[in-house]
C-alpha positions in Angstrom: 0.0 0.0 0.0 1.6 3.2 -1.0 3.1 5.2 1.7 1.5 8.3 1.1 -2.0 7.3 1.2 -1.1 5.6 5.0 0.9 8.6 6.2 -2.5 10.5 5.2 -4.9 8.4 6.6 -2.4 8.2 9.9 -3.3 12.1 10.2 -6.7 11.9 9.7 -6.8 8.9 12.5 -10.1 10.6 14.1 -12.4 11.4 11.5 -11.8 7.8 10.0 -12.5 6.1 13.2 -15.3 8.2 13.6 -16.9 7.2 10.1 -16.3 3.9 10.7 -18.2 4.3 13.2 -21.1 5.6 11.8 -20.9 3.3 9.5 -21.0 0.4 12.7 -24.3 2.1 13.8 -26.0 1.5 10.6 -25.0 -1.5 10.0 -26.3 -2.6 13.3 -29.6 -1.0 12.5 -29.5 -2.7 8.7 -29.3 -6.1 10.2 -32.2 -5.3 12.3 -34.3 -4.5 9.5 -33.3 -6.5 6.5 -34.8 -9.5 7.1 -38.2 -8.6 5.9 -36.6 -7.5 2.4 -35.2 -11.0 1.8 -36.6 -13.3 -0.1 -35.7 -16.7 -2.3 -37.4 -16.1 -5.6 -35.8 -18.2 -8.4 -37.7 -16.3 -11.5 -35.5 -16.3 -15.0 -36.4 -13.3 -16.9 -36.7 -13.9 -20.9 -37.8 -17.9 -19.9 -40.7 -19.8 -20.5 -41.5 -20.0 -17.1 -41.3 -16.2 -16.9 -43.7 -15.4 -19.6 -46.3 -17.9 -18.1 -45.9 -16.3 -14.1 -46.3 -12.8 -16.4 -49.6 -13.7 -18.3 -50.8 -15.6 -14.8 -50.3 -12.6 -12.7 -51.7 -10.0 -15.4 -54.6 -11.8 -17.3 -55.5 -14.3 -14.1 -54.7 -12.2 -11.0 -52.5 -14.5 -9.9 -48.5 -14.6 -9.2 -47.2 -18.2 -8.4 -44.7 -16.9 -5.8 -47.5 -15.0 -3.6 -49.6 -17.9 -3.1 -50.6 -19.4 -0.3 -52.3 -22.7 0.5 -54.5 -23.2 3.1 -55.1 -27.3 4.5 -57.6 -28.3 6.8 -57.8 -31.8 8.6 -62.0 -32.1 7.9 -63.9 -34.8 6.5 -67.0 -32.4 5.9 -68.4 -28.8 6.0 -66.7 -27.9 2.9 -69.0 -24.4 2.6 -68.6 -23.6 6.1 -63.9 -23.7 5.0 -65.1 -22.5 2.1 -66.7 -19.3 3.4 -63.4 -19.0 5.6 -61.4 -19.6 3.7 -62.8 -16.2 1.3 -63.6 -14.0 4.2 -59.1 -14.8 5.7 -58.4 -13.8 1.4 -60.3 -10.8 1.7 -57.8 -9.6 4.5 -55.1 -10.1 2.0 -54.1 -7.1 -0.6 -55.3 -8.5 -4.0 -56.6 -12.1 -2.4 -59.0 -14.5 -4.1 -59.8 -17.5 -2.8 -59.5 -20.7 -4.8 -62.2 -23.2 -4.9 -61.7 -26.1 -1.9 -60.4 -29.5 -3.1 -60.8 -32.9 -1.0 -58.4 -35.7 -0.4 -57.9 -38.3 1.9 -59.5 -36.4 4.9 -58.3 -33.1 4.3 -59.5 -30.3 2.4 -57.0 -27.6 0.4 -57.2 -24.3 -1.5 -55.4 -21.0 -2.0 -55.7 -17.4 -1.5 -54.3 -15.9 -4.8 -52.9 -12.7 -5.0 -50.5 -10.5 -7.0 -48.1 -9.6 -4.5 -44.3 -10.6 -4.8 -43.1 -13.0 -2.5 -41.7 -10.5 -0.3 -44.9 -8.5 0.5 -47.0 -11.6 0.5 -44.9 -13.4 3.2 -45.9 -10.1 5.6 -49.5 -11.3 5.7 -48.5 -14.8 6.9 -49.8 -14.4 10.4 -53.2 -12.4 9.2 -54.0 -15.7 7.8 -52.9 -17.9 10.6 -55.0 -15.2 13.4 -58.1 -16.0 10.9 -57.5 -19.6 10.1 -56.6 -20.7 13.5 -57.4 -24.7 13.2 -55.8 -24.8 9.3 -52.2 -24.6 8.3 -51.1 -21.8 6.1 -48.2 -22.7 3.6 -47.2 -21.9 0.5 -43.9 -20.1 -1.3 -44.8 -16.8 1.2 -45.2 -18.9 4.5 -42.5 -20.9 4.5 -40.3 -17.9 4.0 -41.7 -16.4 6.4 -41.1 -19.2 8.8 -38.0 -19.5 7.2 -36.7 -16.1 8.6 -36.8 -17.0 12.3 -34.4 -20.1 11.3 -32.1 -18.0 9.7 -31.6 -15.8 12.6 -31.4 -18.4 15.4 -28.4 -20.3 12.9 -26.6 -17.0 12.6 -26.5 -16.2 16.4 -25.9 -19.7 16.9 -22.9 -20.3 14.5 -21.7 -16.8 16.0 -21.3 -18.4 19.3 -19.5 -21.1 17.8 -16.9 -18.6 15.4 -16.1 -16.2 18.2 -15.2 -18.0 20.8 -12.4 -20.2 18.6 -11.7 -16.9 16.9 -10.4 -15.5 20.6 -8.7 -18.5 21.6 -6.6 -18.6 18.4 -6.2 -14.8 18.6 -4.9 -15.6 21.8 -2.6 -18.6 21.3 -1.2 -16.2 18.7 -1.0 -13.0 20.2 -0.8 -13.7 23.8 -2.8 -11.3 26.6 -2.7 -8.1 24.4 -5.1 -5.5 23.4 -4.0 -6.4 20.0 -6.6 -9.3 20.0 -9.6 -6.8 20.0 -8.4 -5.5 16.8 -9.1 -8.2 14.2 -12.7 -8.0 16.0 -13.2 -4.2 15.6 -12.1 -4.6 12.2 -14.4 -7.5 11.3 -17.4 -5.7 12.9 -17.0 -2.4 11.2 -16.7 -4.4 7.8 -19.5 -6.4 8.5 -21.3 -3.2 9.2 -20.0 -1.3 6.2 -21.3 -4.4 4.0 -24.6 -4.7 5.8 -25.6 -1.7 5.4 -25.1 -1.8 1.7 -27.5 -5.1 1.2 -30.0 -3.4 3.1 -29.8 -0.2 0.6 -29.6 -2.6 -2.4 -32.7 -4.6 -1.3 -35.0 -1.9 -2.0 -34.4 -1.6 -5.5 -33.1 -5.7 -6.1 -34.7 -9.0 -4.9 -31.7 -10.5 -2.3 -32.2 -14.0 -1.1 -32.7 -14.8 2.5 -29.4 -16.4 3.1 -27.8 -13.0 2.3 -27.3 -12.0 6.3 -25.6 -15.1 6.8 -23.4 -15.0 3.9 -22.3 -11.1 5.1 -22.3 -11.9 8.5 -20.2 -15.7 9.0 -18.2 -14.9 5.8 -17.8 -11.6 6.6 -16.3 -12.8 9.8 -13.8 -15.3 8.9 -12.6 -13.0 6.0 -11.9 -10.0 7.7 -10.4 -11.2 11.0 -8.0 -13.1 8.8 -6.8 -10.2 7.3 -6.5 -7.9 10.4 -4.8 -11.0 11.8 -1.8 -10.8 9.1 -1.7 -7.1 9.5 -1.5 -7.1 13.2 0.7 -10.1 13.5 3.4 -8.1 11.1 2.9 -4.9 12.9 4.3 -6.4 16.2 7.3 -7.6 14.4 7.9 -4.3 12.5 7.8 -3.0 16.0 10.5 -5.0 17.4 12.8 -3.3 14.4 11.8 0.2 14.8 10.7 2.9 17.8 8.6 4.9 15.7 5.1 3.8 15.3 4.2 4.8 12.2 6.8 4.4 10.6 6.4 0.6 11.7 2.3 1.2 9.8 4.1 2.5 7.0 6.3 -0.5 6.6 3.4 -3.0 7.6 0.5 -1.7 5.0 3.0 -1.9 2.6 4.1 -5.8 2.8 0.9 -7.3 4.8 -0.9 -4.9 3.4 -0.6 -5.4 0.2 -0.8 -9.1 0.6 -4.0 -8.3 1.7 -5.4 -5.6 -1.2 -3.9 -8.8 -3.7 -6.2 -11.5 -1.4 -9.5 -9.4 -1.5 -9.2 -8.6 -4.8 -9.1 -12.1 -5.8 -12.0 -12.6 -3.8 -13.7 -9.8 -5.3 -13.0 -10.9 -8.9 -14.8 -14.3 -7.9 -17.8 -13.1 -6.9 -17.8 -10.0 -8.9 -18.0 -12.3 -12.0 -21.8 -14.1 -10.3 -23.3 -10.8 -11.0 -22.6 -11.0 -14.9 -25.0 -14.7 -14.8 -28.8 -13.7 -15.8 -30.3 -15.3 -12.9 -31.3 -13.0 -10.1 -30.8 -15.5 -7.2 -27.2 -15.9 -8.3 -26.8 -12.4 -9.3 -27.8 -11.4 -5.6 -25.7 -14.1 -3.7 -23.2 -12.7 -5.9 -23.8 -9.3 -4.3 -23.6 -10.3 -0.8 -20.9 -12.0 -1.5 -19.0 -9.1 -3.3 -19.6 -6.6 -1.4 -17.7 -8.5 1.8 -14.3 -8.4 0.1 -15.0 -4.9 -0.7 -15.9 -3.8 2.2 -13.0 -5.5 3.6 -10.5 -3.5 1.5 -12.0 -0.6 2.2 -11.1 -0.8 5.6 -8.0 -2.6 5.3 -6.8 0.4 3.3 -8.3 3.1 6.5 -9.4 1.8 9.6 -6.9 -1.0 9.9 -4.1 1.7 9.8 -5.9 4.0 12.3 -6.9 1.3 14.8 -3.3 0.1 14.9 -2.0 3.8 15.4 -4.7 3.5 18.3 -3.5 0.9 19.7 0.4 1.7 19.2 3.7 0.0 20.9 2.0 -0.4 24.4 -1.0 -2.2 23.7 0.8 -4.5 21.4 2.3 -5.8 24.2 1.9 -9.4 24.7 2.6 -12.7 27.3 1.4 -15.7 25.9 -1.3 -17.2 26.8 -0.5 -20.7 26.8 3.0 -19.6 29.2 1.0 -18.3 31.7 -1.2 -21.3 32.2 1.6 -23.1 32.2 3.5 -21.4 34.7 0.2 -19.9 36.9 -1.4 -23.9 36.6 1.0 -26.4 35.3 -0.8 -27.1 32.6 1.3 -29.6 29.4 0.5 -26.4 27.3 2.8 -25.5 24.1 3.7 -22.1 23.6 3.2 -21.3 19.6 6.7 -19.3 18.5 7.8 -18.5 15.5 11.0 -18.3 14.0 13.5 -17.6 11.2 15.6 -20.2 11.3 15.2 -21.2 8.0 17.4 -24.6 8.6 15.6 -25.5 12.0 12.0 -24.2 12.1 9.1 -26.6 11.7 7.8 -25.6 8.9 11.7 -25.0 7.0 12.2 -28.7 7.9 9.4 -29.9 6.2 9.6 -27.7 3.3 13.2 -29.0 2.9 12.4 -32.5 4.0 9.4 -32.7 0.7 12.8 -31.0 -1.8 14.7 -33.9 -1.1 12.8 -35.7 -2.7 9.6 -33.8 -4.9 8.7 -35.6 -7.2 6.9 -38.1 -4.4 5.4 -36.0 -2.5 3.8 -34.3 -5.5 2.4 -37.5 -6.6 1.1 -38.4 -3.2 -0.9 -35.4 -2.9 -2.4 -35.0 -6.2 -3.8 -38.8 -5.8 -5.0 -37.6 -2.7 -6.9 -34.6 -4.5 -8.0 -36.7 -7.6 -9.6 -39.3 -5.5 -11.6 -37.1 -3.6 -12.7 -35.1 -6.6 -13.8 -38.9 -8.4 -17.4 -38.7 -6.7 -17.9 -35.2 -8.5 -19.0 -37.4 -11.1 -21.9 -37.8 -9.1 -23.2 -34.7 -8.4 -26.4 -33.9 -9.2 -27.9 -30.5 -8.9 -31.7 -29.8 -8.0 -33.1 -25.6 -7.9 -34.1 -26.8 -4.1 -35.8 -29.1 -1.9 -38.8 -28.6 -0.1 -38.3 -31.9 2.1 -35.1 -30.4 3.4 -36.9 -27.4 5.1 -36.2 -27.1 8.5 -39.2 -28.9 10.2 -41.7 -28.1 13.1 -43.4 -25.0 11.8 -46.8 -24.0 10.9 -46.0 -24.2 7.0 -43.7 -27.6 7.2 -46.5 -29.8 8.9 -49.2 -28.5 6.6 -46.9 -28.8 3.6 -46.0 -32.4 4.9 -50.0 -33.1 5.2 -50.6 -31.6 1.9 -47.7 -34.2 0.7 -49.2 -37.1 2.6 -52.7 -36.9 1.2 -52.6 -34.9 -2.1 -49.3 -35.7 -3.5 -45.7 -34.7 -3.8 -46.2 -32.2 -6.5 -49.4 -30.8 -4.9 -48.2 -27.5 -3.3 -46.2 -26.6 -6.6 -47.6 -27.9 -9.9 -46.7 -27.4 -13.2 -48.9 -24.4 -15.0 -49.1 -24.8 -18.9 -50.3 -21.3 -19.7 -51.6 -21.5 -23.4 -52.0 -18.4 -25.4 -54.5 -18.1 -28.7 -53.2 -14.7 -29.7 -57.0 -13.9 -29.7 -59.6 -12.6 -27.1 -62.0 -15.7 -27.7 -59.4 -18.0 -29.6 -59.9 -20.9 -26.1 -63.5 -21.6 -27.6 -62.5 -22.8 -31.4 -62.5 -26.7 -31.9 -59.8 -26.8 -33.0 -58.0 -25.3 -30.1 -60.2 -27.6 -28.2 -58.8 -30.3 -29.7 -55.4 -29.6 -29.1 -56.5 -28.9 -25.4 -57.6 -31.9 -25.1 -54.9 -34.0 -27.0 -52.2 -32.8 -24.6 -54.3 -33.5 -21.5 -55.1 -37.6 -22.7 -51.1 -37.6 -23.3 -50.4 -35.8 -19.7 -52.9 -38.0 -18.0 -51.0 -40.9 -19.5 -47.8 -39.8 -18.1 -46.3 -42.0 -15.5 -45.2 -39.2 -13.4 -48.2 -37.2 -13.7 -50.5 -37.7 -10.3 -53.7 -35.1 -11.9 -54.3 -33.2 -14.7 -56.7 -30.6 -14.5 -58.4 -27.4 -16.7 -61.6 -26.7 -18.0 -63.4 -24.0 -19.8 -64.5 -21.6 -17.1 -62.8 -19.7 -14.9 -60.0 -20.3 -13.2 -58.5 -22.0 -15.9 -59.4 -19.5 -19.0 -59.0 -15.7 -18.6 -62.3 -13.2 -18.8 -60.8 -12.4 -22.5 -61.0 -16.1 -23.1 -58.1 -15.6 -25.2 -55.4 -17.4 -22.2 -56.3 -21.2 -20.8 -54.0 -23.3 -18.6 -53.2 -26.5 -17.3 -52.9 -27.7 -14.4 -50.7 -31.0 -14.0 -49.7 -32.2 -10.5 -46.3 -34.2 -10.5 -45.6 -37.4 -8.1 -42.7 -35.8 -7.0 -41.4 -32.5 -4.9 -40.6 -30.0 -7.7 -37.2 -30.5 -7.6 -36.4 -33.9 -7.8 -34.8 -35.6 -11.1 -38.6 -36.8 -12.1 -40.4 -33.8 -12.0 -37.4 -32.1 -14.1 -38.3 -34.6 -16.5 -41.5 -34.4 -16.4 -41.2 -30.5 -17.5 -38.5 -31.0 -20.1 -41.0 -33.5 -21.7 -44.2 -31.3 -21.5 -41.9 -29.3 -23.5 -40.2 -31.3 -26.0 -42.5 -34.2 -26.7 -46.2 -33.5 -25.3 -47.1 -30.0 -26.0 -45.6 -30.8 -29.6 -47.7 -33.9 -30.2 -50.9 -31.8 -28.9 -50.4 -30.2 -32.5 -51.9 -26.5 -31.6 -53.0 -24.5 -34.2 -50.6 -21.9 -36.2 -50.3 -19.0 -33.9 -50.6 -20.4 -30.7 -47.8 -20.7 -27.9 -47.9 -22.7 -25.5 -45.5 -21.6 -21.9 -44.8 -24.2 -18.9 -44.5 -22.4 -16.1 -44.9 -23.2 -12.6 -42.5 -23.9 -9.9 -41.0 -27.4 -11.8 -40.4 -25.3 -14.6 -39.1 -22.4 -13.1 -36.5 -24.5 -11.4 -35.7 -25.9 -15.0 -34.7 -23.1 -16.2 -33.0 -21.7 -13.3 -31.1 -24.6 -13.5 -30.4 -24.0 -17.2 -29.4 -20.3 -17.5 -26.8 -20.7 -14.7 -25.1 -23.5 -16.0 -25.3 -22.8 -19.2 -23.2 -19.6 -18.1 -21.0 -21.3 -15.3 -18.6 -22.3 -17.7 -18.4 -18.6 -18.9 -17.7 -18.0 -15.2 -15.0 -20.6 -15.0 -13.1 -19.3 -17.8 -13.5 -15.3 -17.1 -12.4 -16.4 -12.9 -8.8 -18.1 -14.4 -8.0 -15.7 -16.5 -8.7 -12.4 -14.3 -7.0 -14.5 -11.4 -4.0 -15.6 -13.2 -3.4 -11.9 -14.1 -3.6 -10.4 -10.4 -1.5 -13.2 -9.3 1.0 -12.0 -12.1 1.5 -8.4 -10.5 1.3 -10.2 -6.8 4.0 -12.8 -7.5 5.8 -11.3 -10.2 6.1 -14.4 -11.4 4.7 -15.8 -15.2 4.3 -19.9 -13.8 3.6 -19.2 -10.3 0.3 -17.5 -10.7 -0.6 -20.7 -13.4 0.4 -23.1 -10.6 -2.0 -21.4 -8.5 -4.9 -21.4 -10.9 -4.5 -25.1 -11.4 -3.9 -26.6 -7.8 -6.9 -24.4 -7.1 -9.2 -26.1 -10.2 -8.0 -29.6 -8.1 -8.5 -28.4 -5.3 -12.6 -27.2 -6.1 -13.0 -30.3 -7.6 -12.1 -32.1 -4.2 -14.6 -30.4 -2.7 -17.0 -31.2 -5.0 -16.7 -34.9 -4.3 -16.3 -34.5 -1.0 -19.6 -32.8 -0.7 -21.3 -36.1 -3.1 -19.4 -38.4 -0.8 -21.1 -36.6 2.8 -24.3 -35.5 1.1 -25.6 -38.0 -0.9 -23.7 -41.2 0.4 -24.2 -40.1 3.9 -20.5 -40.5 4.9 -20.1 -38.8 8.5 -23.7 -37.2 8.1 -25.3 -38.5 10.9 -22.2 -37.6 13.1 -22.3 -34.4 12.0 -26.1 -34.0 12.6 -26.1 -33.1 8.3 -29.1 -33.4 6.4 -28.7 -36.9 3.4 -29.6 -35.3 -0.2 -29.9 -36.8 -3.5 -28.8 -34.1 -5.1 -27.1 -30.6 -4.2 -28.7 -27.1 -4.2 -28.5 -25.6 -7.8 -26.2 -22.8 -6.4 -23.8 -24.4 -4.5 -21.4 -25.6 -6.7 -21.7 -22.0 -8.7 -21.0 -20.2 -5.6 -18.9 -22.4 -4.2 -16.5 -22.1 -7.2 -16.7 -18.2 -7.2 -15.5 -18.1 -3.4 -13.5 -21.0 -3.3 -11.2 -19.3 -6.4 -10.7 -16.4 -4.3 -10.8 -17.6 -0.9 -7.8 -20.8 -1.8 -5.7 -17.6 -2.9 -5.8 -15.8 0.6 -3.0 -18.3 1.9 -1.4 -18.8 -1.4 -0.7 -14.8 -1.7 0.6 -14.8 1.9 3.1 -17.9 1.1 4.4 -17.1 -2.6 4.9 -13.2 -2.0 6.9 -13.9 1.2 9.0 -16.5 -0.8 9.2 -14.1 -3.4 10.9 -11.4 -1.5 13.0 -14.3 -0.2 14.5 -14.9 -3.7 15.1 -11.3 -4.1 17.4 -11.2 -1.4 19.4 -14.6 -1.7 18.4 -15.8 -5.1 18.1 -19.2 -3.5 15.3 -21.3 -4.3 15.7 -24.2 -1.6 16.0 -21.1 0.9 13.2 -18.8 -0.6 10.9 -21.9 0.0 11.8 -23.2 2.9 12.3 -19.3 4.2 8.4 -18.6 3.0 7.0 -21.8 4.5 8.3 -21.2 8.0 7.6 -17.8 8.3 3.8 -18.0 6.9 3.5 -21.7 8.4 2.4 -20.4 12.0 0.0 -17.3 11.3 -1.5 -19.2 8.1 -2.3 -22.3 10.7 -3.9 -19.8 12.8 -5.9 -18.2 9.9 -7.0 -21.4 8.5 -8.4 -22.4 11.9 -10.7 -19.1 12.2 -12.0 -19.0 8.6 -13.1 -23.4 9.4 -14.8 -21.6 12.7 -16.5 -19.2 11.1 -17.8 -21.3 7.9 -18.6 -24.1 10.8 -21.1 -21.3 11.9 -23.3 -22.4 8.2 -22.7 -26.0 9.4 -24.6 -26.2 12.8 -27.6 -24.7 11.3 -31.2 -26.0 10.0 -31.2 -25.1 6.5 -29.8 -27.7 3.9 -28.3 -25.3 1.3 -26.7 -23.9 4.2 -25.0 -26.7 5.4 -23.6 -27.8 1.9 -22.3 -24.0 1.6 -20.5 -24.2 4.9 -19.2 -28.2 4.2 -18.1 -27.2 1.4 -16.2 -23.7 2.6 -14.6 -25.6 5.8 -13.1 -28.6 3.8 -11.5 -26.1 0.8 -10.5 -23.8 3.4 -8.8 -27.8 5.3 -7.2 -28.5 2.2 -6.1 -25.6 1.3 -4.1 -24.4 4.4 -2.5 -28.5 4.9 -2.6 -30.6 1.8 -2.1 -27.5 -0.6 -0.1 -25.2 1.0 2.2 -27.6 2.8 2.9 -30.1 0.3 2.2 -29.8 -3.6 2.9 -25.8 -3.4 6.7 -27.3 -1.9 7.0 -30.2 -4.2 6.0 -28.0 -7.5 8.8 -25.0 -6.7 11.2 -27.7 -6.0 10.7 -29.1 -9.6 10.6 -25.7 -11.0 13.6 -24.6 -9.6 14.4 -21.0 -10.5 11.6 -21.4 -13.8 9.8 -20.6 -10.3 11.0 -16.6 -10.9 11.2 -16.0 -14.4 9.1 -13.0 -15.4 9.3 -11.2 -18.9 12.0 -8.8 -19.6 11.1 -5.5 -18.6 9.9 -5.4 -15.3 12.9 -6.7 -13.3 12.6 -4.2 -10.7 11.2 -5.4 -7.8 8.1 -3.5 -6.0 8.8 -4.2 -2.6 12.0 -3.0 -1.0 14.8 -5.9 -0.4 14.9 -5.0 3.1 11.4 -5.6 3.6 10.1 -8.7 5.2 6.6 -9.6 4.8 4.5 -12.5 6.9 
């Protein structure tokens, strides 16, 4: 980080922490009030399902997302539910009520309005005053229930992150003020990006897990990097009395390891907003704006709270020392070092360049079996049997399931437009109608198939008429997928509709198709735009043309590890139970998109803090063995210590009740696992050992180096 820009942030130390403060306050108001703005809507605009919810909500008064479905446990009085059913919709902006339907002891309807899903989840508990012996589901109930859930995980996975957070801040910096730091820093971040998603979600849909994404994230990300640039403040102060100078010389090693990290992360999820799918383009949000955020006060607070806290409160005794000597405790005391012939880490750096070529080997089976079971991985747009259970709109769902059918809360809608007020009453439309219905109703996964010629299933033009068909299966399982692609490719064809006519499968099935299909039909795009953008940061960081493509392709193996890993726990149930982790079939549609677009970034946080602190190594002594072994050992201890608070934090996603959730977190924890051991401690060695000094070769031109020689970074 240039010196001038810290020098000038050092002298305005008062008004930035006073901003930053500011900006704390409204964060902790934003994350009082965002809640109710979130929302998971999976809508595709341009899509067949789009143009059907469109014509639904505008010619039928209906929008599939704010509908709810009423079930009551009756065997008669269907007018009596009936007329309460009308009277709880008339409470409702927009309501209608549906016409009751009977099954197995229980009757079911809805109350359709036009509201979005995130006004028509606020009227959740009208219903449920009104209705009080029926259970209210639907799209807006279980968000609304969903909410609660979300903020009981968060707190909870909090209380797991912060408390190993301390204890590793304290095994590292001892009793020192210099542990509140990383915290302050992480909370004013956190802040800074929370308030942003709160501003955006007035004029964007942002999904529900967006607060937990900021917040856990958020957490592991931003105490790592105060951690890096506290822990090499405290040496800088050991060479030098003056504390700013000691800032200066800090911001612009750790510091700029830092600016190189976040931008990596940055680029990752930077690149989710350029897929044309609004529930990936607002993860990709949340998700962008945490690294940002994070730079942002890398580059002004972190400076001015270190100036706060100066020479005396980065004083330390180590923890472990004093229990040791207060308690006789069997504790070890964590040192670091710089013998680069004796230190842990320098011994097994040298230890794997004895002999490379083996160790390489060893790891990279090691990567390539556990990225096999990707092969396996199947994706689905969500899972309503995954929900977390016990609340008003999981039992009524799982009654509705019971006695109606799998696909009866979210059937397929196959909207059907004449072109013509009228055009639903000419034969040969009629025809056609009935053509694709006998071919539906033959369907083996098709449970009912239902429309008619009156209202609701034809508009008051009488130019719009839909079909209902009910699946045996929860909308996104592999069969009800099918079912959609073949309404679309073999059915609706066959029904041979007359010249003019265009015929939309919408509903919540199809919906999920094409969710499904517009982001991986751009994933690859991500992929491709993530490697390149990366590969040419990691060319300024490392100065280096073959190190940053090293990088780029121990991370690719390293992703893909995680991917099996999450078939292997997931789907085959491996450590599941132990783990108290829900057993899926297939993964949430987002996961591995997300996933990739963190994972790229995040992998590069320790990678940056190893290769540029080898790197300066080699511009000293123009050693390779030594650069290595000289960059493992001094990086070994503080990236163990990272490592360990970014699994904390992600383990936060993990001890929650929300499926998606938990694969996110799983997911996070391992690559962040693998990373900071398998990674960073053997094939990064093994592959600079057989690169010898290839490991440095940069094109002529830029040989001058943009750190100082004398500089030392962690």
């Amino acid at each position: 980080m240039p010196e001038r820009w810290t020098r000038a942030v050092l002298r305005l130390r008062g008004p930035v922490l006073l901003c930053w403060l500011a900006v704390l306050a409204v964060g902790v108001v934003a994350s009082l009030r965002l809640p109710s703005l979130l929302a998971n809507v999976f809508t595709v605009p341009g899509t067949q399902s789009d143009r059907a919810r469109l014509i639904l909500q505008h010619d039928f008064g209906e929008r599939p997302d704010g509908i709810f479905t009423v079930v009551f446990r009756a065997r008669t009085g269907r007018a009596a539910l009936q007329h309460e059913l009308a009277a709880a919709a008339r409470l409702v902006p927009t309501g209608h009520a549906s016409q009751l339907k009977q099954s197995a002891g229980i009757f079911f309807g809805e109350v359709d309005t036009t509201l979005d899903l995130q006004h028509a989840k606020g009227y959740t508990d009208t219903l449920r005053r009104v209705l009080p012996g029926a259970y209210v589901t639907g799209q807006p109930a279980i968000q609304h229930d969903l909410e609660p859930v979300l903020s009981h995980d968060l707190r909870r996975g909090e209380a797991i992150a912060v408390p190993i957070a301390l204890a590793v801040l304290l095994a590292v910096f001892g009793l020192s003020l210099a542990i509140l730091v990383p915290f302050l820093f992480a909370a004013c971040s956190i802040g800074g990006t929370l308030a942003a998603v709160y501003g955006l979600a007035h004029a964007f849909t942002m999904v529900n897990y967006v607060a937990n994404l900021v917040e856990l994230v958020g957490l592991g990300l931003a105490i790592d990097y105060s951690l890096l640039v506290v822990y090499r403040f405290r040496e800088e102060l050991d060479r030098d009395d003056h504390v700013d100078d000691a800032i200066v010389r800090t911001m612009a090693t750790a510091g700029r390891s830092v600016l190189f990290s976040g931008a990596t992360v940055a680029i990752g999820l930077g690149l989710l907003l350029l897929v044309p799918v609004p529930f990936i383009r607002s993860l990709g949000v949340g998700g962008f704006l945490v690294p940002i955020a994070s730079l942002a006060a890398a580059a002004t607070l972190q400076p001015a709270l270190l100036s706060l806290l100066g020479r005396r409160g980065a004083r330390r005794y180590p923890i472990a020392r004093l229990l040791r000597e207060r308690f006789r405790l069997p504790l070890p005391v964590l040192r670091g070092t710089v013998d680069v012939e004796q230190g842990l880490w320098a011994r097994l750096a040298r230890t794997i360049m004895r002999r490379p070529l083996p160790f390489l080997l060893a790891g990279v089976t090691l990567l390539v079996a556990a990225a096999v079971p990707a092969a396996w991985l199947h994706v689905t747009p969500g899972s309503i049997s995954a929900l977390p259970g016990g609340s008003n709109s999981v039992r009524g769902l799982t009654l509705l399931r019971e006695r109606a059918g799998a696909g009866a809360l979210t059937p397929i809608e196959v909207v059907i437009d004449t072109g013509q007020g009228g055009g639903v009453r000419t034969p040969e439309f009629k025809r056609a109608v009935r053509r694709l219905m006998n071919a539906t109703f033959h369907d083996p996964e098709a449970y009912v198939t239902a429309s008619g010629p009156q209202p609701p299933y034809v508009d008051r033009t009488g130019r719009y008429r839909r079909v209902y068909v009910v699946g045996r299966h929860e909308y996104g399982e592999p069969e009800s997928q099918a079912l959609v692609r073949r309404l679309r490719s073999v059915l609706i064809p066959r029904a041979r509709f007359p010249s003019g006519v265009h015929v939309y499968v919408g509903g919540a099935p199809a919906q999920g198709v094409d969710y499904l299909t517009r982001s991986y039909t751009w994933f690859p795009w991500l992929v491709l735009a993530a490697l390149v953008l990366t590969y040419i940061v990691l060319l300024r960081a490392f100065r280096s043309v073959l190190l940053p493509l090293k990088a780029v392709l121990l991370n690719l193996l390293s992703v893909s590890a995680v991917y099996g890993l999450l078939v292997v726990i997931f789907r085959w149930g491996v450590g599941a139970d132990l783990l108290g982790l829900y057993r899926v079939d297939q993964i949430e549609g987002w996961i591995p998109i997300f996933l990739f677009a963190m994972l790229f970034g995040l992998s590069m946080d320790y990678e940056i803090f190893l290769v540029t602190r080898m790197r300066e190594s080699w511009d000293e002594v123009h050693d390779n063995a030594r650069a290595i072994a000289h960059g493992l050992e001094r990086t070994g201890r503080i990236i163990t210590a990272a490592a360990l608070i970014m699994v904390a934090a992600f383990s936060g996603f993990v001890a929650g009740r929300v499926a998606g959730l938990q694969e996110f977190g799983v997911g996070l924890a391992l690559a962040i696992l693998i990373d900071a051991t398998l990674v960073r401690a053997i094939l990064v060695p093994s592959l600079m050992a057989i690169f010898g000094r290839w490991n440095w070769w940069k094109p002529r031109g830029r040989s001058r180096s943009s750190l100082p020689s004398s500089t030392r970074s962690t």
